[in-house]
DRENMARVEX-299891 format. One line per 3 residues: number of its first residue (from 1); their letters; for each residue x, y, z of C-alpha. Coordinates in steps of 0.02 Angstrom, whole numbers. Example, Ala and Ser with C-alpha at 12.3 -4.5 7.8 and 13.67 -1.06 7.14 Angstrom:
// DRENMARVEX-299891
1	as	615,-225,390 | 684,-53,357
// end
This chain:
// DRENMARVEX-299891
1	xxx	-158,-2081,966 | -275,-2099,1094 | -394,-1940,1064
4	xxx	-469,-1919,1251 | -314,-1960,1322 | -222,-1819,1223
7	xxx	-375,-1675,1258 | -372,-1711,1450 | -185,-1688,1431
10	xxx	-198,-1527,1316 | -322,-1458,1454 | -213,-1486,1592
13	xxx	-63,-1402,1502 | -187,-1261,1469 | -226,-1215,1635
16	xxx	-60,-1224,1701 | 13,-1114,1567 | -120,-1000,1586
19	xxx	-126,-984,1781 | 75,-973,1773 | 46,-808,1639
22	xxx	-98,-728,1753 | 20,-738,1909 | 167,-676,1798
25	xxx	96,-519,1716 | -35,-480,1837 | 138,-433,1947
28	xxx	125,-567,2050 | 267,-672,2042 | 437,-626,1968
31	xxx	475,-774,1889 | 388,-840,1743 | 417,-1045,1736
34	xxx	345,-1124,1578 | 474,-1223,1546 | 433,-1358,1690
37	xxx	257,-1355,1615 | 322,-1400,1440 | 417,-1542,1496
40	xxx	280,-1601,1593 | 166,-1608,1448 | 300,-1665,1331
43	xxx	191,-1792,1217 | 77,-1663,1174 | 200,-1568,1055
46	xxx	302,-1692,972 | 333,-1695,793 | 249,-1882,803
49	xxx	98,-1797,874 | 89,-1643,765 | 76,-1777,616
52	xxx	-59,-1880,686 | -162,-1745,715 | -123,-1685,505
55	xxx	-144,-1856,464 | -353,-1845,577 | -365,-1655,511
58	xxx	-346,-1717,346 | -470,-1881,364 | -601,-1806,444
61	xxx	-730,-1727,305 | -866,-1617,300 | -909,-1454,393
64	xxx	-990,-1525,565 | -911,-1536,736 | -778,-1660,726
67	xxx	-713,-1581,590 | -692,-1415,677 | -619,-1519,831
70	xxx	-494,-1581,726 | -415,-1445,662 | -421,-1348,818
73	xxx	-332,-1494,892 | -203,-1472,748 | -191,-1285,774
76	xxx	-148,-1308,949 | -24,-1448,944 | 73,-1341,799
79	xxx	52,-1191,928 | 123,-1296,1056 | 263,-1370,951
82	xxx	321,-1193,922 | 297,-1160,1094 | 403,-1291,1159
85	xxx	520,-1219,1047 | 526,-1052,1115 | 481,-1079,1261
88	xxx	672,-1046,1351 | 687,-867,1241 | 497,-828,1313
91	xxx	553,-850,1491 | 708,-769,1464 | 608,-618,1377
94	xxx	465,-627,1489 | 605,-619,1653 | 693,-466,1582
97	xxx	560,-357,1548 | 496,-372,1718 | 657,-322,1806
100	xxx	682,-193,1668 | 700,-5,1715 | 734,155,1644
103	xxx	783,326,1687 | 726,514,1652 | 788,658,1752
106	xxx	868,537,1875 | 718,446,1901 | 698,260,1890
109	xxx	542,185,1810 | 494,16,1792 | 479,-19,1602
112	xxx	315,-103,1608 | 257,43,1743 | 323,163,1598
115	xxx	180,160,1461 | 73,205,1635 | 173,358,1689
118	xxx	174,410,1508 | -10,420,1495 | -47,513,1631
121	xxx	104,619,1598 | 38,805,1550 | 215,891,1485
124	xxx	258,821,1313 | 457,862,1330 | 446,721,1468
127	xxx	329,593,1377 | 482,606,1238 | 601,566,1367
130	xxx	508,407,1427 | 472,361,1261 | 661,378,1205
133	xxx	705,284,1375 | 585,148,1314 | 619,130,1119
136	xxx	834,122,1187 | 796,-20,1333 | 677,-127,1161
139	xxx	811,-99,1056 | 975,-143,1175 | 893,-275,1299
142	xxx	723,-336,1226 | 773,-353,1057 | 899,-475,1047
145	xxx	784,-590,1127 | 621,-537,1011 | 736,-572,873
148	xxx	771,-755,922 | 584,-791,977 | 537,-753,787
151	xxx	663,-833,714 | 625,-981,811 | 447,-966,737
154	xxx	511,-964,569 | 612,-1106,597 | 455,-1217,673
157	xxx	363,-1176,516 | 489,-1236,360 | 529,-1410,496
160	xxx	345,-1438,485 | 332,-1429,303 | 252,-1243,271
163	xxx	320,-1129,166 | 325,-981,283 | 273,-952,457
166	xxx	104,-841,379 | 48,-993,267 | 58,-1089,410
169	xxx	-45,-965,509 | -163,-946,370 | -197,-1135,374
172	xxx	-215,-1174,545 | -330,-1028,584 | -421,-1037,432
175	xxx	-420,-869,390 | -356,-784,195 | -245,-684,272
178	xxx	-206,-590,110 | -381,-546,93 | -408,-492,240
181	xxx	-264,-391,221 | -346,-318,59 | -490,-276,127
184	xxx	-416,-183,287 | -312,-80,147 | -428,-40,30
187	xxx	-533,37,243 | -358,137,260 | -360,221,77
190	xxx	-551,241,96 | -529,325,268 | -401,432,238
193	xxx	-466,581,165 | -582,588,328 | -418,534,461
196	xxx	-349,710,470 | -528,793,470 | -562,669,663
199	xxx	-416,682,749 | -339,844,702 | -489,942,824
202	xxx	-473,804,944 | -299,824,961 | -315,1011,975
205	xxx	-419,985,1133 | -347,848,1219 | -154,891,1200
208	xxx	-144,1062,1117 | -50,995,968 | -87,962,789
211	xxx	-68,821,680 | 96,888,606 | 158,879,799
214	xxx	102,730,849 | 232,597,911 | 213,407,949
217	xxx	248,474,1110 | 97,585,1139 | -15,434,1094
220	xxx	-36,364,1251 | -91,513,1332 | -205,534,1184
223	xxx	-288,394,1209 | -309,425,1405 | -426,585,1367
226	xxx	-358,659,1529 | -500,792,1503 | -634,664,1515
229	xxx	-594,605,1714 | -727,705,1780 | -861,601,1704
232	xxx	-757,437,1749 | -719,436,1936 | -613,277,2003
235	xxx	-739,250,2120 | -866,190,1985 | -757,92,1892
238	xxx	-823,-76,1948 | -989,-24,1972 | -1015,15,1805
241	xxx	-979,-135,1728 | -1068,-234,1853 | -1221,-117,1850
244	xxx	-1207,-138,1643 | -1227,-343,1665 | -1361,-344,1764
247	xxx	-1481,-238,1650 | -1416,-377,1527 | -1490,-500,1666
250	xxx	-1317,-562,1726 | -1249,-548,1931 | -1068,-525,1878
253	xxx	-1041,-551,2085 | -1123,-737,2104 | -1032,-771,1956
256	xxx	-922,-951,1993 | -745,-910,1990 | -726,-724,1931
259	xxx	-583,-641,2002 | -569,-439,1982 | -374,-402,1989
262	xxx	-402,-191,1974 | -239,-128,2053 | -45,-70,2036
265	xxx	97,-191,2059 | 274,-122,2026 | 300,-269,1868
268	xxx	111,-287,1821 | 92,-283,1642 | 7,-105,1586
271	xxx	-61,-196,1478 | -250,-287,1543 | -302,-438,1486
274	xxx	-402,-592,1514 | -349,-753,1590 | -479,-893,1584
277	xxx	-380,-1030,1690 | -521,-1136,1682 | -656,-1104,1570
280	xxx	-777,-1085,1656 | -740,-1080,1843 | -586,-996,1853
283	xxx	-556,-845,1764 | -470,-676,1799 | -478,-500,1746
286	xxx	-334,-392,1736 | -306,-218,1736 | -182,-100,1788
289	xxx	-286,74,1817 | -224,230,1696 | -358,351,1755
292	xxx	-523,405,1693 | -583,343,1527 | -465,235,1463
295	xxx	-500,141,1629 | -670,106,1597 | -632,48,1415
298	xxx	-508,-69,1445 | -626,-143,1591 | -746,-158,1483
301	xxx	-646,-243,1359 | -602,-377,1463 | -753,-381,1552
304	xxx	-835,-462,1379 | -699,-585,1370 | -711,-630,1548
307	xxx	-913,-636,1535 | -871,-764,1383 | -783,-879,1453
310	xxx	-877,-881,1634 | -1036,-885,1530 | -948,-1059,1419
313	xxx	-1057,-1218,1438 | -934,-1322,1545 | -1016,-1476,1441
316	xxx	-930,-1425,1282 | -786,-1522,1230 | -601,-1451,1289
319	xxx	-581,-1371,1106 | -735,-1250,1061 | -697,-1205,1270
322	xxx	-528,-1169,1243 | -461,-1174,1084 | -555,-1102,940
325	xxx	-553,-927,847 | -507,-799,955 | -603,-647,845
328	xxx	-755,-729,933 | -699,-680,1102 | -622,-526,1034
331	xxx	-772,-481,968 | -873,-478,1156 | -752,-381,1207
334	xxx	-774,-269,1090 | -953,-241,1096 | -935,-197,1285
337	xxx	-798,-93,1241 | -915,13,1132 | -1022,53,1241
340	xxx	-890,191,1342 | -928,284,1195 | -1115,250,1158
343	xxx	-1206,409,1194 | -1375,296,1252 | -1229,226,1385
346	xxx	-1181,359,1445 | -1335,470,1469 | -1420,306,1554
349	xxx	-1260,229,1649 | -1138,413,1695 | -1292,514,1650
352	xxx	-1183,636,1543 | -1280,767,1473 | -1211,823,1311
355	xxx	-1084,657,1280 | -1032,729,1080 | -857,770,1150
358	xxx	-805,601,1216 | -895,532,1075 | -797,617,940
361	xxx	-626,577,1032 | -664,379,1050 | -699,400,857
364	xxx	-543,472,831 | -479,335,927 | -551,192,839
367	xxx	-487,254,673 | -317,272,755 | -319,103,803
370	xxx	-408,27,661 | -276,105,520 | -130,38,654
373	xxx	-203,-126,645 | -230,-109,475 | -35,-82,434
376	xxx	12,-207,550 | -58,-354,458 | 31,-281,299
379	xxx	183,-289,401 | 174,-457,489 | 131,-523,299
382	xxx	300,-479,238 | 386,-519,402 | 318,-662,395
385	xxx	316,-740,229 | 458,-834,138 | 586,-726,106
388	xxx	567,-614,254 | 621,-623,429 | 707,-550,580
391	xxx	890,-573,479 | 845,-434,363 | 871,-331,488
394	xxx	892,-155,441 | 743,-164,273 | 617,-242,404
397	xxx	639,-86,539 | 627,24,396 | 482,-71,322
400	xxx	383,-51,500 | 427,103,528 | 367,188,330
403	xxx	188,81,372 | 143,121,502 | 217,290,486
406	xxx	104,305,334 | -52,228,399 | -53,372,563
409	xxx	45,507,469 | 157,515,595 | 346,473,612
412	xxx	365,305,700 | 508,230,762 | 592,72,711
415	xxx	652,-2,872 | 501,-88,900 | 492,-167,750
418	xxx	503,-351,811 | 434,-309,992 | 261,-246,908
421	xxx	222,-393,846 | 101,-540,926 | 103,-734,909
424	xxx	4,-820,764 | -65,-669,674 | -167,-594,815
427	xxx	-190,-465,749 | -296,-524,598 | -406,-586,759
430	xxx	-415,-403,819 | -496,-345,646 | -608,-485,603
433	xxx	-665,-440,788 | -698,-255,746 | -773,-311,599
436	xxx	-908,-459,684 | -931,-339,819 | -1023,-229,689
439	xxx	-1150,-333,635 | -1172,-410,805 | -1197,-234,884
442	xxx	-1320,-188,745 | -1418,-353,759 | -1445,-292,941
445	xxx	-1502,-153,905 | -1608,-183,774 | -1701,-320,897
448	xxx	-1684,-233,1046 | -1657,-45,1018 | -1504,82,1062
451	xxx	-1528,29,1249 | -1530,-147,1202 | -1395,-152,1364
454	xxx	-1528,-117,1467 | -1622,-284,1398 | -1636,-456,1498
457	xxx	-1694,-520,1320 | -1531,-458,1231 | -1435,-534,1390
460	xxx	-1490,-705,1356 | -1443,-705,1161 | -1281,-642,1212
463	xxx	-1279,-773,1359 | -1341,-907,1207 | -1192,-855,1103
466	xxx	-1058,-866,1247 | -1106,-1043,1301 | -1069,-1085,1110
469	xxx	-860,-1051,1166 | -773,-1040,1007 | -856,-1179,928
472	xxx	-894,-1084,768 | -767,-965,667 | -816,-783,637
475	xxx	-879,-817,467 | -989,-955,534 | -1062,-852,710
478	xxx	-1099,-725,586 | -1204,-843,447 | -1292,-912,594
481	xxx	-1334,-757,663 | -1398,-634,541 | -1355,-744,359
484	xxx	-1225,-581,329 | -1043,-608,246 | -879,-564,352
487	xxx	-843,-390,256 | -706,-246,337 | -820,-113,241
490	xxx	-956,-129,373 | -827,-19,488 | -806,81,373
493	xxx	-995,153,352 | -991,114,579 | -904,268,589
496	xxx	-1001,367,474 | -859,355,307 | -951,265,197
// end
């Protein structure tokens, strides 16, 4: 195999698939054609090249940068051998949801407009309705599909020798993914006893419920903190973010190739996101506005993965620009996430004078989304692993439905049981990112102070770390940084439980 040949190939593919997924969810385009890109880039999957790149994985020692190169390589031609794969079910999945509607009251509703309308959706009868209207169209017309995709995966995995799609997971992103999974339990069992104590008064104020009425369908509205918009006008939205880069030294608008996509399209995805077409020099940010709050967050959020990848040294090699672990990205975003709900933030950027209440609900929040996370990986695990899968059926729904039911102390649904999940165990990314974005935010504080976003100085070590890419793992960025070990307990003592 011709190595050069092969990366010029794999970056090409990249930024096709990529640009073809921004135009897709951003609402854009209906259609959603990765099949032509597959077969255009046909060599790079092939179970010939898949083993050539085992066969270099495996040849290459030690712990330096051809070593992480190769099995980067490997983890993305495995990726794209599943890929190729499902790649028909993912168009056909990707094609439905878009044109996918529902109805309450007589009403129709896009289903990816729906998670929108139920956020900013003040009766709770009616956020029941939608959410009934949603959980029937992911059972009836998403789920056959969902079902198929992971079986597919499954399938990939046992052809290419693993044991189970999770071992093969846990190899090629080099992460224990049963450890990590009991270390995030051991954070839910810890956090417990303090879970009802958070959100029960922030649920009180933002809905008018209590814990023993919360739904799955109320969350989304939770999360918007409706109550919050005055101290979040639209019309700062931007600005903010912008106006938070350059105390960190950084023109976000003479930035090469950053596109701001802020807006609502009928079949744009409600959920944001990041696509880095080009890393760096084309790159686009995604989100479709909720209102208030949230807005700002999820900005945020992708604003540190966008500043990541246009901040990437365009002389690294195709893998630590594109390929890599993804907790390190995850883990910008994070940090710039946080700060919507760091008081120093707010007093200096929204100039809020008493900021405890917002504070206390983004708390809540986290924990919400921390023990969700938490179950999930549990979940995926036994999804996942040799002797599960999408044909047992009616114990996996159950299965989802008792953990994660458990984890918020709520009753959740099972219809979503195959639609909630992501590709390749991303959500172990998600909490190793919460976790590195802990010690990272410390380190900056400790160096810089609490208003370390208002330092040039702090800029320029985060600008240091973004031009890295993804060329080290999170265990590595972190032993580099500060000498620290990768622990889930740091989050736990973050949020003032331990």
């Amino acid at each position: 195999m011709d190595l050069d040949v092969y990366r010029q190939s794999a970056e090409t593919f990249t930024e096709e698939l990529m640009r073809e997924y921004y135009r897709h969810h951003a609402g854009l385009q209906d259609s959603f054609e990765i099949e032509p890109i597959y077969a255009r880039h046909a060599d790079l999957f092939t179970r010939d090249a898949v083993e050539a790149l085992r066969d270099l994985d495996a040849r290459v020692t030690g712990d330096g940068d051809l070593r992480r190169r190769a099995r980067m390589l490997l983890d993305f031609a495995v990726e794209g051998y599943v890929g190729e794969a499902t790649k028909a079910v993912e168009e056909l999945l990707a094609r439905t949801e878009a044109g996918l509607t529902i109805e309450v009251d007589g009403e129709r509703i896009g289903f990816r407009e729906a998670p929108v309308v139920q956020a900013n959706e003040a009766d709770g009868g009616r956020r029941a309705e939608i959410e009934a209207a949603l959980l029937t169209a992911t059972r009836e017309r998403l789920g056959p599909h969902h079902r198929e995709l992971i079986e597919r995966q499954h399938a990939c995995a046992t052809e290419l020798g693993w044991p189970s799609y999770a071992e093969m997971c846990a190899h090629l992103k080099r992460i224990d993914l049963r450890a990590l999974s009991t270390q995030t339990a051991a954070f839910a069992d810890a956090s417990g006893p303090s879970y009802v104590e958070l959100l029960e008064p922030e649920l009180r104020r933002t809905l008018g419920i209590g814990l023993d009425e919360l739904r799955r369908a109320d969350l989304p509205r939770f999360f918007r903190a409706a109550e919050q918009d005055r101290h979040f006008p639209a019309a700062k939205l931007t600005d903010s973010f912008t106006g938070t880069m350059r105390g960190l030294g950084i023109e976000v608008a003479t930035q090469r190739g950053v596109t701001f996509d802020i807006g609502t399209r009928p079949n744009k995805s409600p959920r944001a996101f990041c696509a880095p077409v080009r890393v760096p020099g084309e790159v686009y940010l995604v989100v479709a506005p909720v209102g208030g709050w949230d807005d700002f967050a999820t900005l945020f959020h992708e604003g540190g993965h966008t500043e990541h990848a246009a901040n990437t040294d365009p002389a690294l090699p195709f893998e630590f620009r594109c390929l890599g672990d993804n907790s390190i990205s995850e883990t910008y975003a994070f940090l710039m996430q946080h700060l919507v709900e760091n008081p120093e933030w707010l007093a200096r950027k929204l100039e809020l004078d008493d900021p405890s209440e917002l504070v206390a609900h983004a708390k809540a929040q986290r924990l919400v989304y921390l023990r969700r996370y938490a179950a999930k990986l549990g979940y995926e695990l036994e999804l996942h692993s040799a002797g599960g899968g999408a044909s047992n059926l009616a114990v996996l729904a159950d299965r989802y439905a008792e953990l994660l039911g458990d984890a918020l102390m709520i009753d959740w649904p099972t219809a979503t049981f195959l639609a909630d999940v992501d590709e390749g165990f991303y959500c172990a990314c998600y909490l190793r990112a919460w976790a590195l974005e802990t010690h990272l935010r410390s380190h900056l504080c400790e160096r810089f102070g609490p208003a370390w976003f208002d330092s040039a100085d702090a800029g320029e070590v985060l600008r240091a770390l973004w031009r890295d890419g993804q060329r080290l793992d999170a265990e590595e960025l972190l032993e580099e940084l500060t000498g620290e070990r990768l622990d889930f307990g740091v989050v736990l003592a973050d949020l003032g439980l331990g």
